[in-house]
Biopython code that builds the backbone (N, CA, C, O; Angstrom):
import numpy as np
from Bio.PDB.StructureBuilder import StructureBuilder

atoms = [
    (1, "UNK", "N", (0.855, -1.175, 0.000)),
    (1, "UNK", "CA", (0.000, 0.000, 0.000)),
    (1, "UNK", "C", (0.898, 1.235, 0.000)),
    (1, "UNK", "O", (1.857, 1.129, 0.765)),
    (2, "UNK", "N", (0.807, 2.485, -0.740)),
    (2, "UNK", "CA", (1.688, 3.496, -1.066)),
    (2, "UNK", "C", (1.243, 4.173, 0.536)),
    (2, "UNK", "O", (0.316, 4.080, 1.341)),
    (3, "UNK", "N", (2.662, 4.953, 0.380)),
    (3, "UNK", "CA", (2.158, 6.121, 1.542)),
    (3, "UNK", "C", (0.711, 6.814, 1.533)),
    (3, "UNK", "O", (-0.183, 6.953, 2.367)),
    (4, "UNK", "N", (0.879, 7.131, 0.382)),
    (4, "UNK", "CA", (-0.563, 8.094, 0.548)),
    (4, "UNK", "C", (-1.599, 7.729, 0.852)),
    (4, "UNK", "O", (-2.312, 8.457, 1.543)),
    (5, "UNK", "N", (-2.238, 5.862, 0.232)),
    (5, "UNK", "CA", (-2.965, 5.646, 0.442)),
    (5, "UNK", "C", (-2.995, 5.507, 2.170)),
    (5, "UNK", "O", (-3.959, 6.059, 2.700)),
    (6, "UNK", "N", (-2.375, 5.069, 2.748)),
    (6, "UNK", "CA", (-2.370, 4.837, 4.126)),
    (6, "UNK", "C", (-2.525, 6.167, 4.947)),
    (6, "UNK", "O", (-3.418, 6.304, 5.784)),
    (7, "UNK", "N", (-1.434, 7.313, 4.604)),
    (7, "UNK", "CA", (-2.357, 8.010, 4.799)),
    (7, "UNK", "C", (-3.376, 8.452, 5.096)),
    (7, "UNK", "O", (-3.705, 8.730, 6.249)),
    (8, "UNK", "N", (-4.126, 8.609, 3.988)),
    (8, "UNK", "CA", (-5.530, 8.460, 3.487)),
    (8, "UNK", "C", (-6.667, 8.149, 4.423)),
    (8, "UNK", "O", (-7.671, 8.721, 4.847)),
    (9, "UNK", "N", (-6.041, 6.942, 4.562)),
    (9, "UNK", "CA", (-7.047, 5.666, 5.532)),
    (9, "UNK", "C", (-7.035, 5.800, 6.810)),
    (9, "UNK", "O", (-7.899, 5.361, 7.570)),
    (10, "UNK", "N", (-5.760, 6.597, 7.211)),
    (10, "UNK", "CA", (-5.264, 7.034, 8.678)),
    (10, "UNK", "C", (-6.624, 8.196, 9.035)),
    (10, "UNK", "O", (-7.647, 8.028, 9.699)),
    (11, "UNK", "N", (-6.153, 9.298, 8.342)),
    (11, "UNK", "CA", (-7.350, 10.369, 8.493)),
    (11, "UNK", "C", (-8.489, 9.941, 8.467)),
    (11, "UNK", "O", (-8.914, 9.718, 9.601)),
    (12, "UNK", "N", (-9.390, 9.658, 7.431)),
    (12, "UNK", "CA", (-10.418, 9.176, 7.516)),
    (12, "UNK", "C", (-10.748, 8.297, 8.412)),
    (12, "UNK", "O", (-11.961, 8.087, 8.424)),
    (13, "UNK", "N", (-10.179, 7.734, 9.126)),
    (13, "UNK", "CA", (-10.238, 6.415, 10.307)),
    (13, "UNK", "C", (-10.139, 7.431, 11.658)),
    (13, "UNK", "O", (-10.692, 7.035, 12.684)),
    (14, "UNK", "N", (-9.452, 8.718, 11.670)),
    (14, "UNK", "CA", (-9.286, 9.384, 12.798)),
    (14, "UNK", "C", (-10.354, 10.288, 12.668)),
    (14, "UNK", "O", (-10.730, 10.787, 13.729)),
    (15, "UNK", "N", (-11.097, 10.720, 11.374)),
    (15, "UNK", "CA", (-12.096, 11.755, 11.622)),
    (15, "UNK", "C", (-13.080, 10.932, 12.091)),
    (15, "UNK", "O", (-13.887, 11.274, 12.956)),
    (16, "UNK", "N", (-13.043, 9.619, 11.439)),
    (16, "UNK", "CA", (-14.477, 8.813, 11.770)),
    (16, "UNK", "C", (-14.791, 8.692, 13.566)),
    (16, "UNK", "O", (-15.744, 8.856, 14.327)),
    (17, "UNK", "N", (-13.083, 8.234, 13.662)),
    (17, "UNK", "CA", (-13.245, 8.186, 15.327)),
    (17, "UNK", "C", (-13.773, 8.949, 16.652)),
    (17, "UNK", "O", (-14.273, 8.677, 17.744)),
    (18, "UNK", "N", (-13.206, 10.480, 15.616)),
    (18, "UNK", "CA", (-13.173, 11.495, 16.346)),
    (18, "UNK", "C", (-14.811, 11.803, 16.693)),
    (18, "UNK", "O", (-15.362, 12.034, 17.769)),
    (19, "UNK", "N", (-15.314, 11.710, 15.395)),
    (19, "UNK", "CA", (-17.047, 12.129, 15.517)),
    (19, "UNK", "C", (-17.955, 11.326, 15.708)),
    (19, "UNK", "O", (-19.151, 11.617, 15.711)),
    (20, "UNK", "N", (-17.560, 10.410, 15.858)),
    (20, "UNK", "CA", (-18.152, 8.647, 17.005)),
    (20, "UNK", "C", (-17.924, 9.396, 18.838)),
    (20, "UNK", "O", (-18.747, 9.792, 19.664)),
    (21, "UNK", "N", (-16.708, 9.322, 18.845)),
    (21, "UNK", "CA", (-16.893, 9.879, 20.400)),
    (21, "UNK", "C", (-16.507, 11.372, 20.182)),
    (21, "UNK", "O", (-15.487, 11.613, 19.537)),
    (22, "UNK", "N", (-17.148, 12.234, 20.605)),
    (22, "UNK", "CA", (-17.330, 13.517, 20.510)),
    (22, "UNK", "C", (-17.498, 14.243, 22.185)),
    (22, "UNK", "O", (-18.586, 14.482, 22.709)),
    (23, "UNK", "N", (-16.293, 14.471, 22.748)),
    (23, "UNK", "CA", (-16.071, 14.619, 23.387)),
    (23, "UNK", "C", (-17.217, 15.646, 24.518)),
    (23, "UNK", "O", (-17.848, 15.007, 25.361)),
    (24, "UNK", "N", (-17.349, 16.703, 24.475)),
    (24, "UNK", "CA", (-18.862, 17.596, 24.662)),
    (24, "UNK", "C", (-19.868, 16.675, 24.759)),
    (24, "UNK", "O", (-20.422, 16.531, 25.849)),
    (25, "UNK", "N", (-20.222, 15.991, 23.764)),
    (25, "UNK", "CA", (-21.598, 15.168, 24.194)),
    (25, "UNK", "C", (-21.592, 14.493, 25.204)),
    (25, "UNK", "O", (-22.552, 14.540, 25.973)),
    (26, "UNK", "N", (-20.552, 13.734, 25.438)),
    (26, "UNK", "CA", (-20.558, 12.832, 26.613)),
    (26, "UNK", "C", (-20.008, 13.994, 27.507)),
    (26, "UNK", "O", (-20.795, 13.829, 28.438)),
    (27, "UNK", "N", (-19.219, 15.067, 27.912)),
    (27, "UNK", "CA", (-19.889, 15.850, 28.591)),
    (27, "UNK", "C", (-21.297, 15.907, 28.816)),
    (27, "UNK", "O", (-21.809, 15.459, 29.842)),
    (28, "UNK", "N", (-21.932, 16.434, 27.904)),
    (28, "UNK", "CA", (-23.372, 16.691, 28.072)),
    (28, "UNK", "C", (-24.339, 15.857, 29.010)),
    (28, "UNK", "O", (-25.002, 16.079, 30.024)),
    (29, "UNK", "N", (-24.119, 14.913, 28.266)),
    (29, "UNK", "CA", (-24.730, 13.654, 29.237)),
    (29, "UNK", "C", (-24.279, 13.731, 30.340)),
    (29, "UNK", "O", (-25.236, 13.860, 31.103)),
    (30, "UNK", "N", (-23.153, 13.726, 31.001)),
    (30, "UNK", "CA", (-22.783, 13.485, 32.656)),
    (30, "UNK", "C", (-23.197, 15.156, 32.758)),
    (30, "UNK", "O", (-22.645, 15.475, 33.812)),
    (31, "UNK", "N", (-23.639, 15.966, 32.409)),
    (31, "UNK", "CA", (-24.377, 17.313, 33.581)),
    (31, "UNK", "C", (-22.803, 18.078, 33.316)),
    (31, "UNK", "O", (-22.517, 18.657, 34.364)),
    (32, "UNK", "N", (-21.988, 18.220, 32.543)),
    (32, "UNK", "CA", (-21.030, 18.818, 32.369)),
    (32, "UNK", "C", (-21.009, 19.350, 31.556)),
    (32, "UNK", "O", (-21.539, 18.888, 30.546)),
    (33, "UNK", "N", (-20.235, 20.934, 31.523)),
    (33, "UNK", "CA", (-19.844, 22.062, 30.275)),
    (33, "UNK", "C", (-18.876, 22.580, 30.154)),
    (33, "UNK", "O", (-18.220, 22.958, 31.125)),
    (34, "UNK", "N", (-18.533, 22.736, 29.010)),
    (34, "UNK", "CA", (-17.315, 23.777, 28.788)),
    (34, "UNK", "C", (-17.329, 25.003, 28.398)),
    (34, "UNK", "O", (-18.517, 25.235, 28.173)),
    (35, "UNK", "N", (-16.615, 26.098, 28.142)),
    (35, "UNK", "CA", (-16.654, 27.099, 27.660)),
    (35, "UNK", "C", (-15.947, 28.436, 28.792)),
    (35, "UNK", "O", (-14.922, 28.281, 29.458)),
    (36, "UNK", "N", (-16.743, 29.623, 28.772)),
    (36, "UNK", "CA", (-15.862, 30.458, 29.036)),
    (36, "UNK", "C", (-16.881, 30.680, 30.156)),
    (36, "UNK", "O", (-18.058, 30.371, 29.967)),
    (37, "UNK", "N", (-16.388, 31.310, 31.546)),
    (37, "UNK", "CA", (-17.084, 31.112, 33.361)),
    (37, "UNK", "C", (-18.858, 31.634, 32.571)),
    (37, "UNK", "O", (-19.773, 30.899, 32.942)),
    (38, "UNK", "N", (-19.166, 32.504, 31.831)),
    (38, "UNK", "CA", (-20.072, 32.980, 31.204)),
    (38, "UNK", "C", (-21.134, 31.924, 30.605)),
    (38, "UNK", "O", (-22.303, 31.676, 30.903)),
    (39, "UNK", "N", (-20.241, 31.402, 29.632)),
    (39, "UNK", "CA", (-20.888, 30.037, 28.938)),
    (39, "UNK", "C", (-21.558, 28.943, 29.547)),
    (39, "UNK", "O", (-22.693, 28.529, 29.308)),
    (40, "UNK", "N", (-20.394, 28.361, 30.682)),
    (40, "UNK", "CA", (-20.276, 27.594, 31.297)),
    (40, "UNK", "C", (-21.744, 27.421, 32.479)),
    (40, "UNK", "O", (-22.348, 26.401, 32.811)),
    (41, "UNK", "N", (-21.970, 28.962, 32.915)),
    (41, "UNK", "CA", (-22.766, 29.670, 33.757)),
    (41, "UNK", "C", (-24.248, 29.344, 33.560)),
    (41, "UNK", "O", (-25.026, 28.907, 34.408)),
    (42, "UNK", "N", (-24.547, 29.710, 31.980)),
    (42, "UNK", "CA", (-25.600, 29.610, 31.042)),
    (42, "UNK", "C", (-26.089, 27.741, 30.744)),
    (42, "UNK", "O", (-27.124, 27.085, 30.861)),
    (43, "UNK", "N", (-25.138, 27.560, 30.458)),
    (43, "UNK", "CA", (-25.130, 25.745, 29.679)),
    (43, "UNK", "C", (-25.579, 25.173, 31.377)),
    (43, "UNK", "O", (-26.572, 24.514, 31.685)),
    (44, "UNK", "N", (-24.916, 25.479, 31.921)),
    (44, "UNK", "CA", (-25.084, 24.440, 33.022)),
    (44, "UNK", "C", (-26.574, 24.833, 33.843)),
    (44, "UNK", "O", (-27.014, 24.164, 34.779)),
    (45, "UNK", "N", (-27.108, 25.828, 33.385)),
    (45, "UNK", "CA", (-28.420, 26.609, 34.267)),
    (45, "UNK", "C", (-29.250, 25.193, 33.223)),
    (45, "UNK", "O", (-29.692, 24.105, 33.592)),
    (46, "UNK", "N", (-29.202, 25.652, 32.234)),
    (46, "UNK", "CA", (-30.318, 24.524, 31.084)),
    (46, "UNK", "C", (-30.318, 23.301, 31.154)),
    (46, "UNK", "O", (-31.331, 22.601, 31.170)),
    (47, "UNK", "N", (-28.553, 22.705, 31.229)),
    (47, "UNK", "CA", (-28.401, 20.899, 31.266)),
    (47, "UNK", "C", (-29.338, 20.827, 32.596)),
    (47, "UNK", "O", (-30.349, 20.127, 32.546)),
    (48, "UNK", "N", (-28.908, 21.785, 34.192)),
    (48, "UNK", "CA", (-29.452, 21.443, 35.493)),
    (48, "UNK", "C", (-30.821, 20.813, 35.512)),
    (48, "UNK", "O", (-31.220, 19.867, 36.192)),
    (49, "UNK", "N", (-31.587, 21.697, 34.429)),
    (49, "UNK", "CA", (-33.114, 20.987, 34.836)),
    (49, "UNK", "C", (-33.799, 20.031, 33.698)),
    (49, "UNK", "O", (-34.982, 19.758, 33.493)),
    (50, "UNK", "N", (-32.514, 19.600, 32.995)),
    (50, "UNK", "CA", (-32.812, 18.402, 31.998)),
    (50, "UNK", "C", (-32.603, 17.116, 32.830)),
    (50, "UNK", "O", (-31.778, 17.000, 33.737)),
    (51, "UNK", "N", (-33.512, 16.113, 32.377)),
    (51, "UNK", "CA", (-33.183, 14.834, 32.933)),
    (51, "UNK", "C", (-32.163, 13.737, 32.300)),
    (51, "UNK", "O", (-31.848, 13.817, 31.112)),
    (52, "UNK", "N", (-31.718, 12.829, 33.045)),
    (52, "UNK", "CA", (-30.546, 11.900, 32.728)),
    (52, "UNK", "C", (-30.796, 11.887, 31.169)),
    (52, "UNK", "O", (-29.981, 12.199, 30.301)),
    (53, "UNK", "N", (-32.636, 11.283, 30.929)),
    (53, "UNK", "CA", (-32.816, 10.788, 29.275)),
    (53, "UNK", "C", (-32.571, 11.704, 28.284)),
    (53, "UNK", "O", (-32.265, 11.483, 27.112)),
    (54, "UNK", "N", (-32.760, 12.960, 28.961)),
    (54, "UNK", "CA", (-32.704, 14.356, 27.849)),
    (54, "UNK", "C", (-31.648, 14.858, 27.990)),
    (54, "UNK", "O", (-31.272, 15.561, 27.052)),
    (55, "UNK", "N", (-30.971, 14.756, 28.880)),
    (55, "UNK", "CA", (-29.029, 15.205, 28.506)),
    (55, "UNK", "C", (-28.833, 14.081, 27.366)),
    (55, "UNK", "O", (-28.403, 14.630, 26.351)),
    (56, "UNK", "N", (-29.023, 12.522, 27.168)),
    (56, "UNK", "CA", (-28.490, 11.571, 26.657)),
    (56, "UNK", "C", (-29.425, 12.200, 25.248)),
    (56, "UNK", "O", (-29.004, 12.149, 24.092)),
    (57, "UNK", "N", (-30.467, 12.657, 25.569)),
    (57, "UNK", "CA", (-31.098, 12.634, 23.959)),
    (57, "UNK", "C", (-29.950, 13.985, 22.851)),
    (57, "UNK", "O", (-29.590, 14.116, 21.681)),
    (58, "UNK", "N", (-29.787, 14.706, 24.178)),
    (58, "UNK", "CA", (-29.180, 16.464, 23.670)),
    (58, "UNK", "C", (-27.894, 15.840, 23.255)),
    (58, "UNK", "O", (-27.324, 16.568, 22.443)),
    (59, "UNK", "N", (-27.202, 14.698, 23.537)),
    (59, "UNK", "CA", (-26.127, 14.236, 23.216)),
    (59, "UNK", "C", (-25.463, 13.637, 22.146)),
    (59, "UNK", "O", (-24.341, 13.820, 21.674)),
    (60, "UNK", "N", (-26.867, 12.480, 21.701)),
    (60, "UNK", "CA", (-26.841, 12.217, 20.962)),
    (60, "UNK", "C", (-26.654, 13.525, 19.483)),
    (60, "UNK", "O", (-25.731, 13.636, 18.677)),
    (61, "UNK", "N", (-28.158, 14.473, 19.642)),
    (61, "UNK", "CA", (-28.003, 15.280, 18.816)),
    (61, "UNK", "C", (-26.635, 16.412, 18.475)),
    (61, "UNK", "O", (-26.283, 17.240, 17.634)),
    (62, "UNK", "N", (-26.210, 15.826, 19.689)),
    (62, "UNK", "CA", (-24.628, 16.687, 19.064)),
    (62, "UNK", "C", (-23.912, 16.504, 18.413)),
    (62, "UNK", "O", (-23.417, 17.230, 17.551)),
    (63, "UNK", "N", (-23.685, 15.352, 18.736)),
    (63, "UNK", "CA", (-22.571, 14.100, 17.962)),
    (63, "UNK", "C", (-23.304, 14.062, 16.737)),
    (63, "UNK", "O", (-22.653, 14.280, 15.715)),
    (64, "UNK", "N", (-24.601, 13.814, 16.623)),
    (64, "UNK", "CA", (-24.827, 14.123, 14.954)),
    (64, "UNK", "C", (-24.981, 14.872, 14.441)),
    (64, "UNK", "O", (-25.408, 14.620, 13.314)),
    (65, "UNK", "N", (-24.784, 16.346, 14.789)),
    (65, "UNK", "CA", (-24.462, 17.838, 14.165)),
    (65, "UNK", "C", (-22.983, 17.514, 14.007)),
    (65, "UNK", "O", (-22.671, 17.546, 12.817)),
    (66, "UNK", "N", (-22.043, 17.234, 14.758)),
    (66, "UNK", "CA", (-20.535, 17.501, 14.749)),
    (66, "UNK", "C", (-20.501, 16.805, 13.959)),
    (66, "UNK", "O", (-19.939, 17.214, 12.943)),
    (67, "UNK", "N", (-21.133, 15.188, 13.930)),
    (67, "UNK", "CA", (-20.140, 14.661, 12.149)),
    (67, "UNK", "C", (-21.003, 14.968, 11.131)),
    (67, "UNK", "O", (-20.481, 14.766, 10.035)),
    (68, "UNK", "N", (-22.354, 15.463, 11.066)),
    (68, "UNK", "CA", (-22.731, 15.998, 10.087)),
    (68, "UNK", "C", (-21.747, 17.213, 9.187)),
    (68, "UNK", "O", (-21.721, 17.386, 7.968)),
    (69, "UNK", "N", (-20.872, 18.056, 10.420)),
    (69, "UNK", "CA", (-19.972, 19.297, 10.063)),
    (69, "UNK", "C", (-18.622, 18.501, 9.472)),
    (69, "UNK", "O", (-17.833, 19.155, 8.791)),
    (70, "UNK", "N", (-18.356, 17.053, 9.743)),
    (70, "UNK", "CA", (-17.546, 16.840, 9.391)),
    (70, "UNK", "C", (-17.747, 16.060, 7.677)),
    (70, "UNK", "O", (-16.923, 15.796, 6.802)),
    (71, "UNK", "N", (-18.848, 15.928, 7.742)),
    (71, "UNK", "CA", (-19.229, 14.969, 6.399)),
    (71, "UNK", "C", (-18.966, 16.655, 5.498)),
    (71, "UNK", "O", (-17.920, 16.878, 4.889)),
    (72, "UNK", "N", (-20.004, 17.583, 5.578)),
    (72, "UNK", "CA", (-19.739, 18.722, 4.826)),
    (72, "UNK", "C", (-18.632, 19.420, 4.473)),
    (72, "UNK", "O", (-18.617, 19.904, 3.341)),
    (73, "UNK", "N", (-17.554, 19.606, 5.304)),
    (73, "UNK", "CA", (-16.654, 19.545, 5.329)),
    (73, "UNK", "C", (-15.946, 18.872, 4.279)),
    (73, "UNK", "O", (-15.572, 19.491, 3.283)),
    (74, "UNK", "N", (-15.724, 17.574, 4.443)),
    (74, "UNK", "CA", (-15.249, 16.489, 3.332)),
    (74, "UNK", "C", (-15.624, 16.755, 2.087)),
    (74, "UNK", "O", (-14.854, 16.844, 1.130)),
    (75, "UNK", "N", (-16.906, 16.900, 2.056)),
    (75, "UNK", "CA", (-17.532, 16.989, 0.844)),
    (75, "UNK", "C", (-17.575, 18.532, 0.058)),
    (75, "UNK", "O", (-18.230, 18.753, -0.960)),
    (76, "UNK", "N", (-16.858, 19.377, 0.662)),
    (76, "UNK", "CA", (-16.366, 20.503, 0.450)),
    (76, "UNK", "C", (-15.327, 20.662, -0.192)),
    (76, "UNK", "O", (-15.151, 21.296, -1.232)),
    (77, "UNK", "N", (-14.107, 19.664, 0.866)),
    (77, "UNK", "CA", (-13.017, 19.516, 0.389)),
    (77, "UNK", "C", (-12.763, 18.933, -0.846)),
    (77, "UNK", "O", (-12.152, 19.601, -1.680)),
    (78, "UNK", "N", (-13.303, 17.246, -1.243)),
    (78, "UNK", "CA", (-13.879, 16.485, -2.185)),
    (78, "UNK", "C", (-14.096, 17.882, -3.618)),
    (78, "UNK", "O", (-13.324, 17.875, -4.577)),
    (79, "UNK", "N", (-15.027, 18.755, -3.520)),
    (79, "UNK", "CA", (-15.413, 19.828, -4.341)),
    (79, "UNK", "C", (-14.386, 20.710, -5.132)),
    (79, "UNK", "O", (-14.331, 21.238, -6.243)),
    (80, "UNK", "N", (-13.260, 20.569, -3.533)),
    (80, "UNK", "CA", (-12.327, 21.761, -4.242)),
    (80, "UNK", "C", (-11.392, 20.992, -5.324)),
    (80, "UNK", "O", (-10.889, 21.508, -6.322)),
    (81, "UNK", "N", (-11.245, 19.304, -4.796)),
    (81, "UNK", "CA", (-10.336, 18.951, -5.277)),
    (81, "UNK", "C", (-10.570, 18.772, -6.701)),
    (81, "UNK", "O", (-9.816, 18.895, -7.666)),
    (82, "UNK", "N", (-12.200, 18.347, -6.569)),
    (82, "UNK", "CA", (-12.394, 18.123, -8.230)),
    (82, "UNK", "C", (-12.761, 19.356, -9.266)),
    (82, "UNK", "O", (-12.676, 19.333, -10.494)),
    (83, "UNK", "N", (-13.214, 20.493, -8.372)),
    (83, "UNK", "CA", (-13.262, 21.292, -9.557)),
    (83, "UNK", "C", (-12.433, 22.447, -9.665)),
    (83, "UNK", "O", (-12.280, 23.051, -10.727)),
    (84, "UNK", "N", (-11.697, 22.881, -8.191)),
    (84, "UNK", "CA", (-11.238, 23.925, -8.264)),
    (84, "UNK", "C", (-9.284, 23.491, -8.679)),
    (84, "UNK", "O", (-8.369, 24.313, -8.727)),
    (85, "UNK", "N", (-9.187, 22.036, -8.904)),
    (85, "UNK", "CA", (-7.336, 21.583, -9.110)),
    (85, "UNK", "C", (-6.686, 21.876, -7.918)),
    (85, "UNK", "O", (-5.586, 22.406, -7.762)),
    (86, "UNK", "N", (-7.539, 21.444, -7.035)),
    (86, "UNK", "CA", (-6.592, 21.613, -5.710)),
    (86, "UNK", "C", (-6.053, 19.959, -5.267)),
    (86, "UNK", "O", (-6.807, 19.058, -4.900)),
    (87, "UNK", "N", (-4.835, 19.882, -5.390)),
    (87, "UNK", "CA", (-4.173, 18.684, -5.109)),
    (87, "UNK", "C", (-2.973, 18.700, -3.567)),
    (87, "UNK", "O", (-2.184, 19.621, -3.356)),
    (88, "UNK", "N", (-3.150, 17.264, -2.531)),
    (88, "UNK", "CA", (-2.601, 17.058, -1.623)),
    (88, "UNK", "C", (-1.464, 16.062, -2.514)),
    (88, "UNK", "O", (-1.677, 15.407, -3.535)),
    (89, "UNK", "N", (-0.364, 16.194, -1.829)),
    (89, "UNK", "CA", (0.640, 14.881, -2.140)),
    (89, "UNK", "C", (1.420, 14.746, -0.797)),
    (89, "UNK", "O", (1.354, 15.549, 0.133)),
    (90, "UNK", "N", (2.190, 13.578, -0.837)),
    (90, "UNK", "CA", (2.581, 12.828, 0.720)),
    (90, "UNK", "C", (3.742, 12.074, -0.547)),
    (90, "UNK", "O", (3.547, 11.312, -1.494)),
    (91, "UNK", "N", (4.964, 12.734, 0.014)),
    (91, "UNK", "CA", (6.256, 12.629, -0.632)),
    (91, "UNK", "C", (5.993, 12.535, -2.136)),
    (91, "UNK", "O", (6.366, 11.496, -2.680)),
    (92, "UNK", "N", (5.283, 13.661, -3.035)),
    (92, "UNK", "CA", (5.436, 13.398, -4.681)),
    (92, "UNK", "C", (4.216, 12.580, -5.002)),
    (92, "UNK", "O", (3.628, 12.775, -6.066)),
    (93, "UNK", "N", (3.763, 11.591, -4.064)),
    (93, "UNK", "CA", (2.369, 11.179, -4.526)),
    (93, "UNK", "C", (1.045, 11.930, -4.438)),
    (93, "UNK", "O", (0.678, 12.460, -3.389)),
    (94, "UNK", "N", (0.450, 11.955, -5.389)),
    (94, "UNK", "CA", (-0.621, 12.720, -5.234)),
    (94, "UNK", "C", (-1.833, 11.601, -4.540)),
    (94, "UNK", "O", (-1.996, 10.399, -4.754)),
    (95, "UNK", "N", (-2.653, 12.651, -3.540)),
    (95, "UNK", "CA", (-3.103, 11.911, -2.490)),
    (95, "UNK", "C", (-5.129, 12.279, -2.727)),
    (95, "UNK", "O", (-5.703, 13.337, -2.471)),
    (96, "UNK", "N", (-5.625, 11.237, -3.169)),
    (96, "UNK", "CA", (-6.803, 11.464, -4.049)),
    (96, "UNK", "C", (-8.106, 11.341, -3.024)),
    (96, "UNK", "O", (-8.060, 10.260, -2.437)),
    (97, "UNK", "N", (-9.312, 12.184, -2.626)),
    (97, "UNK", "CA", (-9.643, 11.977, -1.672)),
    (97, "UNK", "C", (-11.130, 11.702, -2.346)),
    (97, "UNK", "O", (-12.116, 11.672, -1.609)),
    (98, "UNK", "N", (-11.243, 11.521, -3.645)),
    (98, "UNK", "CA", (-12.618, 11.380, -4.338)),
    (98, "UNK", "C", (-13.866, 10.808, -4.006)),
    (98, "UNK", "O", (-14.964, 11.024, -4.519)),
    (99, "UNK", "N", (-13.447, 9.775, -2.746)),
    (99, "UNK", "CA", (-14.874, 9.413, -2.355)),
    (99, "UNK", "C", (-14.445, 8.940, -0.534)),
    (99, "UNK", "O", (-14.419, 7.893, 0.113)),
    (100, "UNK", "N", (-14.124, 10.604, -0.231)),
    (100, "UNK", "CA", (-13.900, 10.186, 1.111)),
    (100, "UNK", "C", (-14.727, 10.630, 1.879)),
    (100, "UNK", "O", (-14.351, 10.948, 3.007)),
    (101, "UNK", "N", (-16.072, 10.784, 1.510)),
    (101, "UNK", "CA", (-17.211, 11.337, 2.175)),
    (101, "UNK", "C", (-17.999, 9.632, 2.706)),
    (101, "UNK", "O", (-18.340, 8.922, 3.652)),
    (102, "UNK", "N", (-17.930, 9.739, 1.559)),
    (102, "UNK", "CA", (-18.250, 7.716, 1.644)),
    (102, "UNK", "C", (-17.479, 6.638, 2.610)),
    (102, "UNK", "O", (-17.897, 5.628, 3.175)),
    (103, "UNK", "N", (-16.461, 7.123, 2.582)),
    (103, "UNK", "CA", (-15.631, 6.289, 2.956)),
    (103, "UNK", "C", (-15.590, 6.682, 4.391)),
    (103, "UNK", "O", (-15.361, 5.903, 5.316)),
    (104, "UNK", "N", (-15.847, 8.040, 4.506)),
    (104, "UNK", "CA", (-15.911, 8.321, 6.434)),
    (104, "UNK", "C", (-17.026, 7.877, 7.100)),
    (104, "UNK", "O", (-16.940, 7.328, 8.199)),
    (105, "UNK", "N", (-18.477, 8.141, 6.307)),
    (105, "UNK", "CA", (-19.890, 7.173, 6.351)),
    (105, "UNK", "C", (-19.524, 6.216, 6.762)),
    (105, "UNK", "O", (-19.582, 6.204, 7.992)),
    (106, "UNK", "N", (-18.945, 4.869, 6.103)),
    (106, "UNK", "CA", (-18.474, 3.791, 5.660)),
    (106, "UNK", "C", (-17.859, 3.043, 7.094)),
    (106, "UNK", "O", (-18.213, 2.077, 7.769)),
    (107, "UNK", "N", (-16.473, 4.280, 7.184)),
    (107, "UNK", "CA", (-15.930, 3.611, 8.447)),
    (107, "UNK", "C", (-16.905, 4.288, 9.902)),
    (107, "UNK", "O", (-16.902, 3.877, 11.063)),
    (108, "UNK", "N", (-17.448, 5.098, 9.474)),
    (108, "UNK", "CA", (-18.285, 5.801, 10.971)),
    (108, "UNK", "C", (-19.091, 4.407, 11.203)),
    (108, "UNK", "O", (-19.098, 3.808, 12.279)),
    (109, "UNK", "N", (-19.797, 3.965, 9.978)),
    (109, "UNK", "CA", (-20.696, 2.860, 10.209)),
    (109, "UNK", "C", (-19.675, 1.178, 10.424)),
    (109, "UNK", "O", (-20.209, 0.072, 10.338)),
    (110, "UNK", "N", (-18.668, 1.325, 10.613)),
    (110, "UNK", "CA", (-17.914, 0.288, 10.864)),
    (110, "UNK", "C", (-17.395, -1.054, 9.884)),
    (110, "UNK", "O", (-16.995, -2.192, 10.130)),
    (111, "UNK", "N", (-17.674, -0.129, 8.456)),
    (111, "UNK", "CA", (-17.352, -0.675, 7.145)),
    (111, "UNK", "C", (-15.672, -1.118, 7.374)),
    (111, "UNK", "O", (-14.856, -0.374, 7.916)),
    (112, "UNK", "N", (-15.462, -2.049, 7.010)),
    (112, "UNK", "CA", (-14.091, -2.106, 6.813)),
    (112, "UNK", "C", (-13.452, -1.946, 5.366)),
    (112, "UNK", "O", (-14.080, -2.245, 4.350)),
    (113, "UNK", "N", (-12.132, -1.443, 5.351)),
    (113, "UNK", "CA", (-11.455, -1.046, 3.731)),
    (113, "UNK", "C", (-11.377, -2.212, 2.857)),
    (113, "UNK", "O", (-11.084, -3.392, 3.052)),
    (114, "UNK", "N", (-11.777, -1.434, 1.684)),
    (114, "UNK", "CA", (-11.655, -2.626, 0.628)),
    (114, "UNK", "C", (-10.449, -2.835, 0.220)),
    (114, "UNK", "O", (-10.220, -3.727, -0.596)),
]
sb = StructureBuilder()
sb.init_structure("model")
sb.init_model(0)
sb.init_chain("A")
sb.init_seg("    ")
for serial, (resi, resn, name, xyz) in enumerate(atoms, 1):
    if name == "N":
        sb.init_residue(resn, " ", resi, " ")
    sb.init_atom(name, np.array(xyz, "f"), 0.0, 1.0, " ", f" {name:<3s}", serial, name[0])
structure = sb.get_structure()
């Protein structure tokens, strides 16, 4: 397998990971927030009078906004590469990301590489 492709497979395997566990949500769920003493102040007044099921529901919906931002994203990137000639390479190889929207789907859903 060339560098690039591995590469390739590395990222996409780390974005997939990343937006599977999404760090904030599972905050969310345990009654926890982040942000600035302000933020923090606010978020935690709203999680306080949510229940265990509705922090877990608000959680869920995070994690599927965040990899929703990450699918768009991709598929942004995907856009530039094909129409605007924007090319990655990893030592001289050019590093092709044409159906890595799919392929983050793919591994989010626990597809393994072909």
């Amino acid at each position: 397998m060339s560098k690039a492709v591995e590469l390739y497979r590395q990222l996409v395997d780390e974005l997939a990971e990343r937006s599977a566990n999404y760090p904030p949500a599972e905050w969310t769920q345990n009654g926890e927030v982040f942000g600035t003493v302000e933020q923090k102040t606010k978020r935690q007044a709203v999680l306080s009078k949510l229940t265990a099921e509705e922090r877990e529901v608000l959680a869920e919906y995070l994690t599927e906004t965040y990899t929703d931002g990450v699918y768009d994203t991709i598929t942004n990137l995907e856009w530039y590469f094909s129409v605007k000639g924007v090319k990655m390479t990893v030592d001289g190889e050019e590093m092709s990301i044409k159906n890595m929207g799919d392929d983050f789907i793919g591994r989010r859903d626990g597809d393994e590489w072909y």
